[in-house]
PASEBA-1860 file (N, C-alpha, C; in nm, 3 decimals):
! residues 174
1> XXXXXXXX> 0.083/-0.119/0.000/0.000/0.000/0.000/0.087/0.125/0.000 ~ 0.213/0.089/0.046/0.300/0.235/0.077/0.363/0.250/-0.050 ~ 0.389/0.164/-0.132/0.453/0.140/-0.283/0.356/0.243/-0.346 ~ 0.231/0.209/-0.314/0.084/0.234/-0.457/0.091/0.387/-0.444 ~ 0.125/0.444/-0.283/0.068/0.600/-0.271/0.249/0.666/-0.335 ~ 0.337/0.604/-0.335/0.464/0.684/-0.407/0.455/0.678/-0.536 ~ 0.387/0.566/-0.567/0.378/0.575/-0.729/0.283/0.660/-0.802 ~ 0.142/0.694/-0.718/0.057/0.767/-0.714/0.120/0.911/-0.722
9> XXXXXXXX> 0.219/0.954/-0.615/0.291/1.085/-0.631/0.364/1.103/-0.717 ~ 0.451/1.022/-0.783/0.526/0.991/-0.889/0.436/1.062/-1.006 ~ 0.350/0.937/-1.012/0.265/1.005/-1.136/0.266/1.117/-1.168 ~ 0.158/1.141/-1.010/0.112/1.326/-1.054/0.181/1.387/-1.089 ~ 0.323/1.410/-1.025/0.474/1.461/-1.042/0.495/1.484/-1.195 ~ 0.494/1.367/-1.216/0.565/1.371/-1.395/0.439/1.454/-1.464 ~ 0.314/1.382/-1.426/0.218/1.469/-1.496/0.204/1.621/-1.491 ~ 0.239/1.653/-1.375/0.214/1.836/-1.342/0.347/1.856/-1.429
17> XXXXXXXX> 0.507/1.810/-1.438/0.611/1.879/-1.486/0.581/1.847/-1.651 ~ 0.494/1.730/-1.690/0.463/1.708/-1.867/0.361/1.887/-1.911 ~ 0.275/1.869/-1.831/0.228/1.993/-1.874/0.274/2.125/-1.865 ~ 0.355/2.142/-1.747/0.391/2.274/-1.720/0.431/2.371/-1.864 ~ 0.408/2.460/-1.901/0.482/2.565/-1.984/0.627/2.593/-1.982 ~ 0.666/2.508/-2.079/0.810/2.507/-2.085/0.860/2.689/-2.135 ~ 0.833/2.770/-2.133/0.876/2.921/-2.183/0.854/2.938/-2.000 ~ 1.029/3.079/-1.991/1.027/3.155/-1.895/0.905/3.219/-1.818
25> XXXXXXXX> 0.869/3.237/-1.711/0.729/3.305/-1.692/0.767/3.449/-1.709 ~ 0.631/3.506/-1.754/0.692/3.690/-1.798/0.696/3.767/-1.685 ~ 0.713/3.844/-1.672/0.776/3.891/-1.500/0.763/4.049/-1.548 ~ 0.609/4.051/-1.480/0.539/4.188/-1.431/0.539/4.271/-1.364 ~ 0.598/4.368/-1.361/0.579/4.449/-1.256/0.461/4.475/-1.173 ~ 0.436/4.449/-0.990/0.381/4.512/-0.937/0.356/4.634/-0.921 ~ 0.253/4.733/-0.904/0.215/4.887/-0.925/0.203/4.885/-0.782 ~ 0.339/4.947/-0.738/0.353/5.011/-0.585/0.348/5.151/-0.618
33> XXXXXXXX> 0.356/5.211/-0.662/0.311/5.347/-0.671/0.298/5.441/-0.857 ~ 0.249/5.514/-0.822/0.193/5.597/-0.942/0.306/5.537/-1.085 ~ 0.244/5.505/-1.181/0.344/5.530/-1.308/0.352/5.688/-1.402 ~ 0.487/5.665/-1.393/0.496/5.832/-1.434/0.465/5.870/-1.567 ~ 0.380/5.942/-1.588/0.310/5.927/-1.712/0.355/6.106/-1.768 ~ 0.367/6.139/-1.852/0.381/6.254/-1.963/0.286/6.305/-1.938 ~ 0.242/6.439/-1.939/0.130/6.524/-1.946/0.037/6.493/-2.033 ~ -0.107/6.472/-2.043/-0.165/6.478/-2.130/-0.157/6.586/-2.253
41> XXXXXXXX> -0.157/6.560/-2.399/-0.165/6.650/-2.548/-0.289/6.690/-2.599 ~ -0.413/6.642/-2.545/-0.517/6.607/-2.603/-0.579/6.480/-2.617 ~ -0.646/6.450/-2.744/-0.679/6.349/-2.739/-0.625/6.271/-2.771 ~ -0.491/6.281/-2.860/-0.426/6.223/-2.950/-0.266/6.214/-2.844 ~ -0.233/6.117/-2.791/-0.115/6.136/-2.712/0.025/6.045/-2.745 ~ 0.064/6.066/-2.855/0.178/6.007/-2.897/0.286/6.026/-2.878 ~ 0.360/5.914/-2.782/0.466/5.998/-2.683/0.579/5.854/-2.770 ~ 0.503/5.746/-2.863/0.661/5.679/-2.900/0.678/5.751/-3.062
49> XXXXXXXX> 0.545/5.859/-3.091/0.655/5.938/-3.262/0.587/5.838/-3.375 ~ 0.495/5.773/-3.375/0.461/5.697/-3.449/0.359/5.763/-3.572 ~ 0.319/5.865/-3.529/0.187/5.948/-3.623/0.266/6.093/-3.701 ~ 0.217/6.064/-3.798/0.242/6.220/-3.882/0.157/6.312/-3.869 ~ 0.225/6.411/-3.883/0.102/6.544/-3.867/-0.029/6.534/-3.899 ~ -0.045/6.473/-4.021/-0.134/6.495/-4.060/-0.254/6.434/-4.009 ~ -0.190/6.258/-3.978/-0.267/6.199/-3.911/-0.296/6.246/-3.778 ~ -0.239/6.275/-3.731/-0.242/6.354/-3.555/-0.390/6.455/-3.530
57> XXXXXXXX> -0.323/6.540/-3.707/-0.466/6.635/-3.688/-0.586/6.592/-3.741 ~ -0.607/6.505/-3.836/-0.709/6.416/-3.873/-0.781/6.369/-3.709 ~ -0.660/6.297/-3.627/-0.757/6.240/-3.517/-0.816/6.314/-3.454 ~ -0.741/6.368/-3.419/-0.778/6.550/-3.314/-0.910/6.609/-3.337 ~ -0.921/6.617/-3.507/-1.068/6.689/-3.533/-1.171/6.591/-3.510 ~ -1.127/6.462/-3.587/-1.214/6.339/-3.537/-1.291/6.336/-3.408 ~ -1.174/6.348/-3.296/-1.192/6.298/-3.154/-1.306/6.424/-3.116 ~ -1.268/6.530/-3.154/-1.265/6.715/-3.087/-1.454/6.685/-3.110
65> XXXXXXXX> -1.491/6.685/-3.213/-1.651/6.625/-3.313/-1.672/6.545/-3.242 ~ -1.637/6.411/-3.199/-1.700/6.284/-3.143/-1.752/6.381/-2.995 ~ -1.680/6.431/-2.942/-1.703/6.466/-2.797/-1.802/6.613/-2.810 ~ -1.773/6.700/-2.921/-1.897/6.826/-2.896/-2.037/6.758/-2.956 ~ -2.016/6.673/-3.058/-2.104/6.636/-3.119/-2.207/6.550/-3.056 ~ -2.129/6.411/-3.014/-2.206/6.319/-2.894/-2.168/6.302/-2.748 ~ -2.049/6.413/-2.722/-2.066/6.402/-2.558/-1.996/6.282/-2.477 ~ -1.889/6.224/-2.581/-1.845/6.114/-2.560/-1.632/6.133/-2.616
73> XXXXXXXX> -1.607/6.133/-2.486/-1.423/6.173/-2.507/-1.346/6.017/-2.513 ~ -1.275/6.009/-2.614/-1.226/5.947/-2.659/-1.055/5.926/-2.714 ~ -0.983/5.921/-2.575/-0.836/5.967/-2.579/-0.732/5.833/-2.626 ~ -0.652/5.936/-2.708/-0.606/5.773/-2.772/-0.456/5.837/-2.698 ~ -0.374/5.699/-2.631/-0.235/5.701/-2.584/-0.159/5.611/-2.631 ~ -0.019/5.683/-2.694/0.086/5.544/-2.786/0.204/5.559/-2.691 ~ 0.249/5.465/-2.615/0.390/5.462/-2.528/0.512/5.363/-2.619 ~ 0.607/5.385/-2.593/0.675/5.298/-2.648/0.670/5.198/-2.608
81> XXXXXXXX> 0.675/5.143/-2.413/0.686/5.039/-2.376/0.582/5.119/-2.225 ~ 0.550/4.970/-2.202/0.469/4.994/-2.036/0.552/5.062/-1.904 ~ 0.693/4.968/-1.970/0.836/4.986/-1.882/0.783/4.842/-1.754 ~ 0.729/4.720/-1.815/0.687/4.609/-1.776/0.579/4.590/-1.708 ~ 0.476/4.690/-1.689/0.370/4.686/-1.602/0.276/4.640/-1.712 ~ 0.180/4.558/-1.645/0.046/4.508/-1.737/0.033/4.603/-1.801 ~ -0.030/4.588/-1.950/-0.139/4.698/-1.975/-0.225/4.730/-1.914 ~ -0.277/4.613/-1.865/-0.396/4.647/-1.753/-0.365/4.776/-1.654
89> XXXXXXXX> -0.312/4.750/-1.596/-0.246/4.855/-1.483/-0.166/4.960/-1.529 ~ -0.142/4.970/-1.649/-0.094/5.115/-1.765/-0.187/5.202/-1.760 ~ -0.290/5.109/-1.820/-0.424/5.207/-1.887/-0.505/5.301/-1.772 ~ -0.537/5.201/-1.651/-0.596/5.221/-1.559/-0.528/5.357/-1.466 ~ -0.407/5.322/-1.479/-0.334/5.434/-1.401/-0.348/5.591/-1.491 ~ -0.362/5.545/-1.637/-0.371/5.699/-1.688/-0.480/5.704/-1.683 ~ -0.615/5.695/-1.687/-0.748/5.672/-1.629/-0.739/5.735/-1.526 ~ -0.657/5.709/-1.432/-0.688/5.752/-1.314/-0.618/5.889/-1.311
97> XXXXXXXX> -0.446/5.875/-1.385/-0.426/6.019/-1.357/-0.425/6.137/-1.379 ~ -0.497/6.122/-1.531/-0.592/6.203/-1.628/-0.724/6.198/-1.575 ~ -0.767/6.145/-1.506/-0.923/6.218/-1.430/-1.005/6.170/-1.561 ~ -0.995/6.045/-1.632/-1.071/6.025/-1.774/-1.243/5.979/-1.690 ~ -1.280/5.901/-1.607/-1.355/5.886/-1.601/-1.423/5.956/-1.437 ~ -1.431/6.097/-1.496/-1.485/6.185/-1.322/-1.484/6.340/-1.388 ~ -1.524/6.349/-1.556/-1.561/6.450/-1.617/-1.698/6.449/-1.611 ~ -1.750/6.580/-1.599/-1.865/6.571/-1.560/-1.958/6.639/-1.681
105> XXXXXXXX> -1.925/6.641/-1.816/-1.944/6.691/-1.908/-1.956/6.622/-2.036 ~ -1.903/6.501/-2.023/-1.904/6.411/-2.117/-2.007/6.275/-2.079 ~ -2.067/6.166/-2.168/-2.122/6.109/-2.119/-2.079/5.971/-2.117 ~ -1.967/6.008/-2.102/-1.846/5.840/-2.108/-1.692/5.858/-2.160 ~ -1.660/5.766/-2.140/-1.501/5.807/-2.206/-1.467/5.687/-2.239 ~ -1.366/5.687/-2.381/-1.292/5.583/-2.399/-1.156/5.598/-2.404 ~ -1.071/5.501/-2.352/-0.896/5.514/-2.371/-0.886/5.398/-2.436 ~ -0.812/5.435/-2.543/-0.715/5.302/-2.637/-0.566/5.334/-2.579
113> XXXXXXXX> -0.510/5.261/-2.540/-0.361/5.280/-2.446/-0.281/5.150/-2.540 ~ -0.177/5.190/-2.594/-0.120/5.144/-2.691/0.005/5.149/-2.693 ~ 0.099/4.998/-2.599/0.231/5.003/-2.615/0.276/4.965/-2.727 ~ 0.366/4.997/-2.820/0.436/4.967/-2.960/0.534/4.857/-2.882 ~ 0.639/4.896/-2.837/0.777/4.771/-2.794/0.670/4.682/-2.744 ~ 0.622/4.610/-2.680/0.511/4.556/-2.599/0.423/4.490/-2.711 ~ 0.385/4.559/-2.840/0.272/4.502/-2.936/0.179/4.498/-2.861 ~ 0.113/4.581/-2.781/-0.024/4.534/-2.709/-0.091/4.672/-2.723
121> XXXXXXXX> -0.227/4.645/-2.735/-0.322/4.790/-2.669/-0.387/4.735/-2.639 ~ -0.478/4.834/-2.586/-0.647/4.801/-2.500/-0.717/4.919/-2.499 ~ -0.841/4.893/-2.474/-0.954/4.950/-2.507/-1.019/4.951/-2.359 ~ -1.012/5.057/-2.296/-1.107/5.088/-2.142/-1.252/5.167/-2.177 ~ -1.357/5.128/-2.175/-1.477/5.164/-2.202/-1.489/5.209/-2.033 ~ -1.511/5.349/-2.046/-1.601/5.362/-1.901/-1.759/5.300/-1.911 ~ -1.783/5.293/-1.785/-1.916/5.230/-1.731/-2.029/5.299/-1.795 ~ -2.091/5.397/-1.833/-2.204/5.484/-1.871/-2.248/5.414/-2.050
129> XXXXXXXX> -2.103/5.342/-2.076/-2.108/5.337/-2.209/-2.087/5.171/-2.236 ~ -2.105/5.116/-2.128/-2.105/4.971/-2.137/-2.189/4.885/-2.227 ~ -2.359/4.947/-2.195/-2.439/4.919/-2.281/-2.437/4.939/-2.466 ~ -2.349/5.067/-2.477/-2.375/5.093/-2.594/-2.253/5.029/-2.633 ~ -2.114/4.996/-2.612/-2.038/4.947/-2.659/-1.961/4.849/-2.588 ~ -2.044/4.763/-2.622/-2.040/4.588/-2.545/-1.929/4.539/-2.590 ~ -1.864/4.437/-2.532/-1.725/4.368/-2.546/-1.743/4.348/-2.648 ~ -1.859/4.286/-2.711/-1.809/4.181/-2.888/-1.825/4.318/-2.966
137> XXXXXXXX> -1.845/4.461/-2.944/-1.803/4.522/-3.061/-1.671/4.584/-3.017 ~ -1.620/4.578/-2.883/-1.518/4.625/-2.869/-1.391/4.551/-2.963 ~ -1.416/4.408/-2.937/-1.361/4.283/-3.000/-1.320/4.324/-3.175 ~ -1.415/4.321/-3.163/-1.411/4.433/-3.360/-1.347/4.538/-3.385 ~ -1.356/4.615/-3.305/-1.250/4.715/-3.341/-1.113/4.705/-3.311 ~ -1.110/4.615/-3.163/-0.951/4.516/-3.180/-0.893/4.474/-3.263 ~ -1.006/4.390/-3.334/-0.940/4.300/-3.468/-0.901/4.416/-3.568 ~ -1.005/4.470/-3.571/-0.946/4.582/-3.669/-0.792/4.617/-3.691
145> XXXXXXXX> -0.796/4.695/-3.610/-0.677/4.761/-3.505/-0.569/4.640/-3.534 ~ -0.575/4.521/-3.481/-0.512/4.414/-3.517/-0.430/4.360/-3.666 ~ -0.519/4.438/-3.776/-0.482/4.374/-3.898/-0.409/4.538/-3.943 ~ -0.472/4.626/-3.935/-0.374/4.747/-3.968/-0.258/4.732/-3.891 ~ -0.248/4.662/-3.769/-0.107/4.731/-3.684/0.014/4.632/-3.782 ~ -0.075/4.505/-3.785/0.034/4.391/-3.787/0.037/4.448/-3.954 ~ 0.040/4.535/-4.018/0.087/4.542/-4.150/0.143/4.723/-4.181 ~ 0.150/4.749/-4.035/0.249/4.886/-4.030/0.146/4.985/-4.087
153> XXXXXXXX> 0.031/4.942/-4.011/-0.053/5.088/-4.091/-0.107/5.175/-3.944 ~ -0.019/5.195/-3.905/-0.094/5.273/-3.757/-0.217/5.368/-3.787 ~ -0.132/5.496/-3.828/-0.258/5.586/-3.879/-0.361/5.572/-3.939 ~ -0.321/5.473/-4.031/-0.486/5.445/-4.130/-0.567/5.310/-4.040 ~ -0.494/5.237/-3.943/-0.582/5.173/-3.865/-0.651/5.259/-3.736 ~ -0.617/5.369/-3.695/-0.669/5.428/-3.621/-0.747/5.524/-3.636 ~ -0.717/5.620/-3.748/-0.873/5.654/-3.779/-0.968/5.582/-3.860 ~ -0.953/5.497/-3.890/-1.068/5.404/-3.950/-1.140/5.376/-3.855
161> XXXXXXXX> -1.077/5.328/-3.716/-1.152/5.285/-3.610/-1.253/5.399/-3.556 ~ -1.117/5.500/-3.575/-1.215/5.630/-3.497/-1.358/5.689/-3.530 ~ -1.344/5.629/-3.683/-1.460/5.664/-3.799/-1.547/5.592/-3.731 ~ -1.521/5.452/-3.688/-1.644/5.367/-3.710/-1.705/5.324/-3.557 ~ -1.626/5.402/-3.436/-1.668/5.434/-3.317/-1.736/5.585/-3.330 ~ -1.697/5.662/-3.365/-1.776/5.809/-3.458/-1.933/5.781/-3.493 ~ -1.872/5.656/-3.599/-2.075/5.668/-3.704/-2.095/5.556/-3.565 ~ -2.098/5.522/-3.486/-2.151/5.438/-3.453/-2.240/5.495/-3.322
169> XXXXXX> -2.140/5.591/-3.245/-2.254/5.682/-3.155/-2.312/5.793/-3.280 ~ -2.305/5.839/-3.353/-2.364/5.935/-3.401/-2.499/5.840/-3.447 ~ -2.534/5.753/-3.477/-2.655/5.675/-3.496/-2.765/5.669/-3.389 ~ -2.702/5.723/-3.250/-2.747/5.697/-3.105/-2.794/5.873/-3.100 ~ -2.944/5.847/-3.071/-2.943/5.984/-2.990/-2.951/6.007/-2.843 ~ -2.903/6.073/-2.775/-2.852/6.096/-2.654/-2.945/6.245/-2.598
END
């Protein structure tokens, strides 16, 4: 009986080390205090150099319209790198230290927070706007976003998006 329960541990043993994830684990920074973030530019906050003028001011008027028009601010942020902190805990912290969701003038806010070194963004929908822009269309404009990035089209994947978050509250009356 004392044989059956070592072989029993044995097993599991080999079984937990067969599955384990043979790749390094990625090694995140904990958020012990504020990340130091650049002043906000507007809506358009490109701090890794990735946008041309032109595109910059394309978004700007885009964004400037989305928010007098439907009341809805929509700040886009490009970093080079997180400097290893989740995105999660990137986005949230400029959220928090831009005051994006505690305007009392708008009727929601969105942040696209977008590390380049990293290849990652995300999309923070404040709460007011949950209903109108539910995960599976958020999902869509990811993918979007997804097929312009991965073929070096930043600008033309981002205002396309912006267009089609644009017509998409402008269809909504408020």
């Amino acid at each position: 009986m004392h044989y059956a329960g070592i072989g029993l541990i044995l097993i599991l043993t080999i079984g937990l080390l067969h599955c384990a994830d043979p790749r390094p684990p990625k090694i995140i920074k904990v958020l012990v205090g504020p990340i130091e973030l650049a002043s906000r530019q507007g809506f358009v906050n490109d701090f890794a150099g990735i946008l041309d003028n032109s595109a910059r001011q394309k978004l700007e008027s885009d964004l400037d319209t989305l928010k007098r028009q439907v009341g809805i601010e929509l700040v886009i942020v490009i970093v080079k790198s997180t400097g290893g902190y989740s995105l999660e805990d990137h986005s949230m912290e400029i959220a928090r230290q831009w005051c994006l969701d505690c305007r009392l003038q708008t009727r929601g806010e969105i942040l696209l927070d977008i590390a380049m070194k990293d290849q990652e963004f995300r999309f923070n929908v404040s709460k007011p706007l949950w209903t109108d822009l539910p995960n599976e269309e958020v999902e869509k404009f990811q993918q979007a976003l997804e097929l312009s990035f991965s073929g070096g089209e930043y600008s033309k994947g981002l205002i396309d998006v912006v267009s089609k978050i644009s017509a998409k509250f402008a269809q909504r009356r408020y």
